[in-house]
N, CA and C of each residue as an Amber inpcrd file, in Angstrom:
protein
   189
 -11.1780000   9.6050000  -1.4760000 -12.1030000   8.5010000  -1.6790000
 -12.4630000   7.8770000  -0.3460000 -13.6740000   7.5000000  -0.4150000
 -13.8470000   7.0000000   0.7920000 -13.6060000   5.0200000   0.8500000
 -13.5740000   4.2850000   1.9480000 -12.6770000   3.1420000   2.0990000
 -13.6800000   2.2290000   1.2880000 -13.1160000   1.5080000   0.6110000
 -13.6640000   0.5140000  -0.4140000 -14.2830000   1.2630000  -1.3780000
 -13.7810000   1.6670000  -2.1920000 -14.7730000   2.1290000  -3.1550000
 -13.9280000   2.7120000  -4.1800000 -11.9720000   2.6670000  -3.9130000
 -10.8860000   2.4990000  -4.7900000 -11.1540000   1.2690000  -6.1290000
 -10.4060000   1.5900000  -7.1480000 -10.4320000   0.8610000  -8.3150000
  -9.6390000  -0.2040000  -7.8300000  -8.3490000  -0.3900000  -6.6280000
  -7.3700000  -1.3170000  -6.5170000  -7.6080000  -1.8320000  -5.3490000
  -8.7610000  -1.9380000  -4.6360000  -9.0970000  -2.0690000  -3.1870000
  -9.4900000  -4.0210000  -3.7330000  -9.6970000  -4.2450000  -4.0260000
 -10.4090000  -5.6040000  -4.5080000 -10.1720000  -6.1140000  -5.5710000
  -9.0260000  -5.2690000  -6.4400000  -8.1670000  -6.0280000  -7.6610000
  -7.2040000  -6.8920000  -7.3870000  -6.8520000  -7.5910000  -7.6180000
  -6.0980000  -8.9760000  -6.9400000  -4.9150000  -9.8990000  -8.5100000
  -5.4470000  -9.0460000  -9.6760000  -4.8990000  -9.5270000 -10.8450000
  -3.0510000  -9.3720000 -10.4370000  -2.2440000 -10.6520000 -11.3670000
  -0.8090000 -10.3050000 -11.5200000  -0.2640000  -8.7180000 -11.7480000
   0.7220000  -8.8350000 -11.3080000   1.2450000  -7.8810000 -11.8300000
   2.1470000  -6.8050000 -10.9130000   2.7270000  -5.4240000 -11.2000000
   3.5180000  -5.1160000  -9.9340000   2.6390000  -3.7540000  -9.5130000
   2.5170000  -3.6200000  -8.5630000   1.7360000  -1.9820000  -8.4640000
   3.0210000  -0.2790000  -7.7730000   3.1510000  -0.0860000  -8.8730000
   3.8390000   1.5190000  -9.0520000   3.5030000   2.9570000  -7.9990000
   3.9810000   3.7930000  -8.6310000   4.1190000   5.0340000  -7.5500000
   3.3350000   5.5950000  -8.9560000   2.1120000   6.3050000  -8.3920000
   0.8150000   7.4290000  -9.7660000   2.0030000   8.4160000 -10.4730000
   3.1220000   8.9520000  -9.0500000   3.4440000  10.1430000 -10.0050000
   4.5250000   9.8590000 -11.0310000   5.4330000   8.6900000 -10.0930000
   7.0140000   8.4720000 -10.7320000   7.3530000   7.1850000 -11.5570000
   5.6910000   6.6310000 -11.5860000   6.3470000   4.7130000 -11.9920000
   7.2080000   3.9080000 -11.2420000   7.6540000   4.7090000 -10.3980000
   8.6100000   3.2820000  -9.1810000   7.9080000   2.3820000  -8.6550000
   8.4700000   1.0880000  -9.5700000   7.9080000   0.0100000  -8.5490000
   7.7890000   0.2290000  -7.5100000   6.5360000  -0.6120000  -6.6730000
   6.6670000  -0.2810000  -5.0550000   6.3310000  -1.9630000  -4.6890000
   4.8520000  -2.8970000  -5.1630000   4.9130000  -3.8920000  -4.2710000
   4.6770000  -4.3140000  -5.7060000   4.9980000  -6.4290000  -5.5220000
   4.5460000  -6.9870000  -6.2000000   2.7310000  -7.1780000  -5.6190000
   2.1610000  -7.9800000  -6.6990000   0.3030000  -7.9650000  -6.5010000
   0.8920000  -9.5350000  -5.3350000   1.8910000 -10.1790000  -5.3920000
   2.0570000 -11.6090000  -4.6250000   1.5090000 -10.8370000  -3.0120000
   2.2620000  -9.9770000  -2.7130000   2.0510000  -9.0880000  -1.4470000
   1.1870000  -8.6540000  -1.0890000  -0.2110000  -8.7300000  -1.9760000
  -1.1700000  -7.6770000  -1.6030000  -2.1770000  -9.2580000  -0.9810000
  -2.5350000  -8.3040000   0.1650000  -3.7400000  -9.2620000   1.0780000
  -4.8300000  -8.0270000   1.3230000  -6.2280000  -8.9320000   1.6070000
  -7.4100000  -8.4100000   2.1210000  -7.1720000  -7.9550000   3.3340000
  -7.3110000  -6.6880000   3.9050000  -6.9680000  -6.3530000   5.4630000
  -8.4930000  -5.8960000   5.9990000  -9.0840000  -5.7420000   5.0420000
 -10.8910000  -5.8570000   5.6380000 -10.9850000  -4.0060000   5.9380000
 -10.0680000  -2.9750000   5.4200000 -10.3160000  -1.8750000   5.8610000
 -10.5510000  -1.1510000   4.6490000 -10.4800000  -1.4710000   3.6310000
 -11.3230000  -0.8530000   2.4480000 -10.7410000  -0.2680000   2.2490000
  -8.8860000  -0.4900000   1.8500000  -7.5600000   0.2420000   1.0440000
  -7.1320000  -1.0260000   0.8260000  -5.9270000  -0.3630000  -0.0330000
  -4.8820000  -1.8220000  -0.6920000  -3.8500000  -2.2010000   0.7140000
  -3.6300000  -3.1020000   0.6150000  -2.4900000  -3.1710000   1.5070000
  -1.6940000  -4.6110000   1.0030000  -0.2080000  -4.0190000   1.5700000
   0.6990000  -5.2000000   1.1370000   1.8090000  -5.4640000   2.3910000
   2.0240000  -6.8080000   2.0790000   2.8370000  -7.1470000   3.5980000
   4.6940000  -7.0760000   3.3570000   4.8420000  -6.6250000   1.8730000
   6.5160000  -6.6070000   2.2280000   5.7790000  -6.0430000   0.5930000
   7.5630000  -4.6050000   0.3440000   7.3470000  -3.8330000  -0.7350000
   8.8740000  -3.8140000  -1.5270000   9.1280000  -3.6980000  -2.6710000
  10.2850000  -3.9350000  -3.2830000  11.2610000  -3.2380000  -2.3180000
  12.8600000  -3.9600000  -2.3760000  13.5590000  -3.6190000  -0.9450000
  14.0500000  -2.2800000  -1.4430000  14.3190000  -1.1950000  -0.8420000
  14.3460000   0.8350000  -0.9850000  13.4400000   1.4330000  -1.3550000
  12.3000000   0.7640000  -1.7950000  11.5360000   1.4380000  -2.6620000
  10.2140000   2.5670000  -1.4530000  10.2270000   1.6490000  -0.3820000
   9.2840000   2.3780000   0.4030000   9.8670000   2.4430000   1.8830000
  10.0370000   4.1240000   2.2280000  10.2510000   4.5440000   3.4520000
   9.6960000   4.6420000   4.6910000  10.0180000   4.1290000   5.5190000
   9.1070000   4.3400000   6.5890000   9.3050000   5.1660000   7.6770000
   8.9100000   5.9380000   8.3300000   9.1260000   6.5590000   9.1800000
   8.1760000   6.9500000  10.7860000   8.3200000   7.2270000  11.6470000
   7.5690000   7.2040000  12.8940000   7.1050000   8.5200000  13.2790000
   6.2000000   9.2650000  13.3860000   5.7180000  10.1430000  13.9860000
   5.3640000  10.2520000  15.3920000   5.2260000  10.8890000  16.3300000
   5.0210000  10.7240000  17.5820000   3.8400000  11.8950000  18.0690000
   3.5780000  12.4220000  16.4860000   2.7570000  13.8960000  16.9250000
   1.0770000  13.3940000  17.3990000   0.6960000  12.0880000  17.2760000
  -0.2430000  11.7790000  17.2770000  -0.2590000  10.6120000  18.8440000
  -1.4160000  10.7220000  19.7590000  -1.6600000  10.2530000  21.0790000
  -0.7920000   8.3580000  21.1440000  -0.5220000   7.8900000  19.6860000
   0.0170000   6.8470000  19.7530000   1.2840000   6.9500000  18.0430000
   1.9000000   6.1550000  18.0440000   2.9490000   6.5010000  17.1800000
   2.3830000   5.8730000  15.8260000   2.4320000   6.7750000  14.6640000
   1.9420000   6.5800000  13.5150000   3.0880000   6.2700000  12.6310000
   2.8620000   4.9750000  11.7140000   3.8890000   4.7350000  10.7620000
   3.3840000   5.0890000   9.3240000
């Protein structure tokens, strides 16, 4: 999909938002803010639920 044009990019209703394949909680909707780049984004995600990791294969380090 291209940026803004997701069903959850500009939904803002209660509620918790899940993993498509497994149902694992991932963030509450309290977390989700406008970041102006036309995806969802959230600033803190249920605590284990989301991994993060660092790549270095790219000219600056990708999380």
């Amino acid at each position: 999909r291209y940026p803004g044009t997701g069903e959850y990019d500009k939904f803002f209703s209660e509620g918790i938002y899940g993993c498509a394949g497994c149902g694992t909680p991932l963030y509450k909707s309290s977390t989700k803010f406008n970041s102006g780049c036309g995806w969802p984004a959230f600033y803190e995600g249920f605590p284990g639920a989301i991994k993060r990791t660092v790549r270095f294969s790219h000219p600056f380090p990708v999380v």
